[in-house]
C-alpha positions in Angstrom: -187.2 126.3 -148.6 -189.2 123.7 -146.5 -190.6 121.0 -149.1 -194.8 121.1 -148.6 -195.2 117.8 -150.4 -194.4 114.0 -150.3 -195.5 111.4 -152.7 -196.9 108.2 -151.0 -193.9 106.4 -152.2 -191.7 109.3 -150.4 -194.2 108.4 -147.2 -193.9 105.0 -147.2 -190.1 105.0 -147.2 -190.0 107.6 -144.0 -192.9 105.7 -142.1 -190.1 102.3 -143.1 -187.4 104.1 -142.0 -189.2 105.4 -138.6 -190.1 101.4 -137.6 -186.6 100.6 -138.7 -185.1 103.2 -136.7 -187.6 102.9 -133.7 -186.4 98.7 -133.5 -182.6 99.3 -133.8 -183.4 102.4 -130.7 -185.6 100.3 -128.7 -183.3 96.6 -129.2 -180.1 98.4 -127.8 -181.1 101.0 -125.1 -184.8 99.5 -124.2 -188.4 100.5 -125.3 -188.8 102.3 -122.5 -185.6 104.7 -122.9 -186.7 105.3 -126.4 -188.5 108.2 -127.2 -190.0 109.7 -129.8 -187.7 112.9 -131.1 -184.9 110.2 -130.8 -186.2 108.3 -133.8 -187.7 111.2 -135.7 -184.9 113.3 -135.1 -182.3 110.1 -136.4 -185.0 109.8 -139.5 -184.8 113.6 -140.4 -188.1 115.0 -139.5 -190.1 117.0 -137.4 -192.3 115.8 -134.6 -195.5 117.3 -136.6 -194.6 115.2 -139.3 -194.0 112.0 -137.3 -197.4 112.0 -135.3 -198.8 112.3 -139.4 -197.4 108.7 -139.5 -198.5 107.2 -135.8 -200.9 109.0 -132.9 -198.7 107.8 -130.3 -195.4 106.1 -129.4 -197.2 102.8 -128.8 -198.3 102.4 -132.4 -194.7 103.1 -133.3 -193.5 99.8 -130.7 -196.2 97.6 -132.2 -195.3 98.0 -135.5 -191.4 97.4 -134.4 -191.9 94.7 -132.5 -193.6 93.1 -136.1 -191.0 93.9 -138.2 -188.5 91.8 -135.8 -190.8 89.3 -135.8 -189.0 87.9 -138.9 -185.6 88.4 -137.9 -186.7 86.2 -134.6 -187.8 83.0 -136.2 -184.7 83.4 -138.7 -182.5 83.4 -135.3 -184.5 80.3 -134.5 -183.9 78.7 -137.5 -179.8 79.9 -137.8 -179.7 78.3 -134.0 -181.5 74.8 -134.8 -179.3 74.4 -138.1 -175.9 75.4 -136.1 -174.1 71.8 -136.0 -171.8 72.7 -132.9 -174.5 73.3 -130.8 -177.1 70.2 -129.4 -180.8 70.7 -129.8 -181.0 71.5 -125.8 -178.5 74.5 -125.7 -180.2 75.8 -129.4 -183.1 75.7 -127.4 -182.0 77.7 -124.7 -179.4 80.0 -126.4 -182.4 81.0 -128.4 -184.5 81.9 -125.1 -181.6 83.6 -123.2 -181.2 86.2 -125.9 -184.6 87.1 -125.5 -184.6 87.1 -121.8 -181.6 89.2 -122.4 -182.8 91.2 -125.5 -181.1 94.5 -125.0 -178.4 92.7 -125.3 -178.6 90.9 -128.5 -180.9 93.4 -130.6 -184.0 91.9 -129.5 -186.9 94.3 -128.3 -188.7 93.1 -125.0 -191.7 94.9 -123.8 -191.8 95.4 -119.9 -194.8 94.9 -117.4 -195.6 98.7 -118.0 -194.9 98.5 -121.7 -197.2 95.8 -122.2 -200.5 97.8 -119.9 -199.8 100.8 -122.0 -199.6 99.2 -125.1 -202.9 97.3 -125.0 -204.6 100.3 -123.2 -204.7 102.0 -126.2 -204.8 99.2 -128.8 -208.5 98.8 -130.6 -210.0 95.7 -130.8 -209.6 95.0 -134.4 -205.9 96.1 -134.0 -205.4 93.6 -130.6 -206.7 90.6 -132.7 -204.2 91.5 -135.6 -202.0 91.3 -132.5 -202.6 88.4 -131.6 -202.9 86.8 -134.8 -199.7 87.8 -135.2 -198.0 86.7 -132.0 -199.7 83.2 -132.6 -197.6 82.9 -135.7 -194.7 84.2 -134.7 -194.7 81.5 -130.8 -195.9 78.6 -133.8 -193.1 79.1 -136.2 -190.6 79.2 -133.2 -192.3 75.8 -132.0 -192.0 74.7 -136.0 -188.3 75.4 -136.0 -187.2 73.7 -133.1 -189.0 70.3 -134.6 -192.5 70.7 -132.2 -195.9 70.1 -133.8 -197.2 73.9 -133.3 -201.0 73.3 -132.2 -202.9 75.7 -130.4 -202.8 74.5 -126.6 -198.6 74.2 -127.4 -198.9 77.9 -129.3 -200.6 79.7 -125.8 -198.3 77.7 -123.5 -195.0 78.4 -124.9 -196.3 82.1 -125.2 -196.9 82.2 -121.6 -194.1 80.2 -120.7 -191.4 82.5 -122.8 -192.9 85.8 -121.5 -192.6 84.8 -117.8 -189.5 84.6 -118.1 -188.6 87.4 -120.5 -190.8 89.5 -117.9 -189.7 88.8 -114.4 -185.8 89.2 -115.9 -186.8 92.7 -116.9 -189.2 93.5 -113.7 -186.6 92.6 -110.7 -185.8 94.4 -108.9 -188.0 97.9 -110.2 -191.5 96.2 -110.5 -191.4 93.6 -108.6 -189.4 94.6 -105.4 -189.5 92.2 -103.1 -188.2 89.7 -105.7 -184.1 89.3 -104.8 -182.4 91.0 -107.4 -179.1 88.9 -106.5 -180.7 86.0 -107.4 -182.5 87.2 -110.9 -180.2 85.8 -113.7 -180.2 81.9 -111.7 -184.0 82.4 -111.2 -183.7 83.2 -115.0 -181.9 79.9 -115.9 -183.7 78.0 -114.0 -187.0 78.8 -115.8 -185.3 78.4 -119.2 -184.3 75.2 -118.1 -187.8 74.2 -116.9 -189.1 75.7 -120.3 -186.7 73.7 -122.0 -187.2 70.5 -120.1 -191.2 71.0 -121.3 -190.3 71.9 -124.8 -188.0 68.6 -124.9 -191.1 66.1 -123.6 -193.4 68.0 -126.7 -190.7 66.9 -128.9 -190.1 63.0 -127.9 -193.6 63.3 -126.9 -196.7 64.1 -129.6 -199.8 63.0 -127.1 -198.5 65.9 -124.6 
């Protein structure tokens, strides 16, 4: 007989396990080849029931993308505190496996992903957004030794997302980019962003 009734401890652990799911989904095959039924239909439930927990698929990818938010910075930290490697490849190992996401369990959200996304945020919940993002970009700077003030924080946001976005958008969204050419136009802006990350650390006046 179908069960009628969950406690809100009972809720609380499904709408856990659907975020939990919905990262480990979206970190190996991509955000955008995740769908719906594939996480409620790995959690155990019916489509009904998930849309009780999120309205859309996009509240489900916010709330994924915070709970890796964590996992992130402790990447940072495990990279910065690994004695065989020098501060400059930390640095860049660390932005190469976001770049590269999919491959590393990392979620990255596309061009598209990102329009949809903040189509249909509120404003309340795009400033917890932000807030949030803010943090995560300043503990990053924190753990690779660089005094995390604002103008640093925004920079390194938009610096690391170029990146991360034009290796995900040749050659579908961005055509007439060369898609031969996309993982050495990668490394070359990690190496730029590290070169910049480098003079913030020798450097507290920039």
């Amino acid at each position: 007989m179908p069960r009628v009734a969950y406690s809100e401890e009972d809720r609380e652990h499904i709408r856990t396990a659907l975020i939990t799911v919905g990262l480990e989904l979206m970190a190996k095959q991509g955000i955008q080849h995740t769908t719906v039924e594939q996480v409620y239909k790995k959690v155990g439930i019916s489509r009904t029931f998930f849309y009780s927990f999120f309205a859309t698929k996009e509240d489900l990818i916010v709330e994924t993308l915070y709970l890796q938010q964590p996992k992130i910075i402790q990447y940072a930290q495990a990279l910065m505190a690994d004695p065989a490697l020098s501060w400059r490849d930390a640095v860049k190992q660390f932005l190469h496996a976001c770049c590269y996401g999919e491959k590393n369990g990392i979620a990255v959200l596309t061009i598209e992903e990102q329009q949809l996304i903040f189509k249909r945020l509120s404003k309340e919940s795009y400033q917890v957004f932000r807030q949030k993002q803010l943090r995560l970009f300043g503990e990053i700077l924190e753990s690779f030794g660089i005094k995390a003030d604002t103008a640093r924080i925004h920079l390194f946001i938009n610096l690391s997302l170029t990146a991360m976005v034009i290796r995900r958008a040749i050659p579908d969204t961005l055509p007439l980019f060369v898609p031969e050419a996309a993982d050495e136009t990668v490394d070359f802006q990690l190496n730029a962003i590290v070169d910049a990350l480098e003079k913030m650390k020798t450097d507290p006046m920039l």
